[in-house]
N, C-alpha and C positions, 0 to 999 in steps of 0.2 A: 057627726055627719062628714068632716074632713076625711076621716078614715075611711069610710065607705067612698065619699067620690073620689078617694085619689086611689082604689083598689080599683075601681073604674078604670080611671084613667090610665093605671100601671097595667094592667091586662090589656089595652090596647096599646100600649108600646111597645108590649113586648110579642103582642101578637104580630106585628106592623115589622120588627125586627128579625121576628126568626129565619126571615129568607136572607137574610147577608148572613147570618151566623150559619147558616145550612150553607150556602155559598163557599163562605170561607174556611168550613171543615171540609166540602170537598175539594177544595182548592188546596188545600195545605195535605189532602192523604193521593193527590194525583201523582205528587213525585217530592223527591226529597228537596229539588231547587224551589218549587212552589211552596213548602213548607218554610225554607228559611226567607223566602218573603214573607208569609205573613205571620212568622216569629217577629221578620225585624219590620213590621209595619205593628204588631201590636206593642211593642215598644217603645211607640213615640209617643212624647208626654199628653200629646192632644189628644191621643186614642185610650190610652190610660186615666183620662178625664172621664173622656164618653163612657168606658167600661166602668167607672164609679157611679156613673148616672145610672148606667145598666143594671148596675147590679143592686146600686138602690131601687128600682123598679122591683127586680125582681124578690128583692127579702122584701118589701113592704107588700107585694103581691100575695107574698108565700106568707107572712105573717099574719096581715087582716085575713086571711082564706079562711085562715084555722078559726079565730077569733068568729068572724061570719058562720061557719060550721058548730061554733060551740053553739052562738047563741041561735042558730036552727035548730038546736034539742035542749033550748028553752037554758042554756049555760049562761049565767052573768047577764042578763036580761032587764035587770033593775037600771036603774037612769044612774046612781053612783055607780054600781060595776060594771055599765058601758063605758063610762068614764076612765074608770080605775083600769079595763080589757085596753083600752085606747091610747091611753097613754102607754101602757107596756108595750102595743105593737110600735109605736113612735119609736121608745129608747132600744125594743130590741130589732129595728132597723139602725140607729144612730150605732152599735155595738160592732152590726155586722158586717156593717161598709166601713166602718173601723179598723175591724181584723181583714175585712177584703185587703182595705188600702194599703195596712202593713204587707199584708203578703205579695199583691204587686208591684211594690216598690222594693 
């Protein structure tokens, strides 16, 4: 149940955020000095926080989706392999903001 409400919850954050991410791509392709602001404003450790929230959003998003899809054509549907689906989308969001985090830092 954690899985399904927080794929809930993660589709409205991220639906709630696409207008500053749309924002700030056309803000950073308007000209090259608008670009190196918001090079050097995603740079700061407090926005590099937000973007690990973010992006955990969105692989727990993108992960439970798949999982919800399998088990809509009747995939892993038993009470231990919801379980067993459940925790793999958990560790392979724990992986993915992992390797986000290596790669923005």
């Amino acid at each position: 149940a954690l899985v399904s409400i927080l794929h809930r919850a993660t589709g409205c954050v991220l639906f709630f955020i696409l207008p500053v991410i749309l924002l700030l791509l056309q803000w950073s392709l308007s000209s090259a000095l608008h670009f190196d602001t918001v090079v050097a404003i995603l740079h700061s450790p407090l926005i590099k926080l937000m973007l690990l929230g973010l992006a955990w959003a969105f692989f727990h998003h993108f992960f439970a989706g798949i999982r919800h899809l399998a088990m809509d054509v009747h995939w892993m549907t038993s009470l231990q392999k919801a379980r067993l689906s459940s925790r793999l989308v958990l560790c392979l969001d724990v992986l993915s903001v992992t390797a986000f985090a290596f790669v923005i830092w």
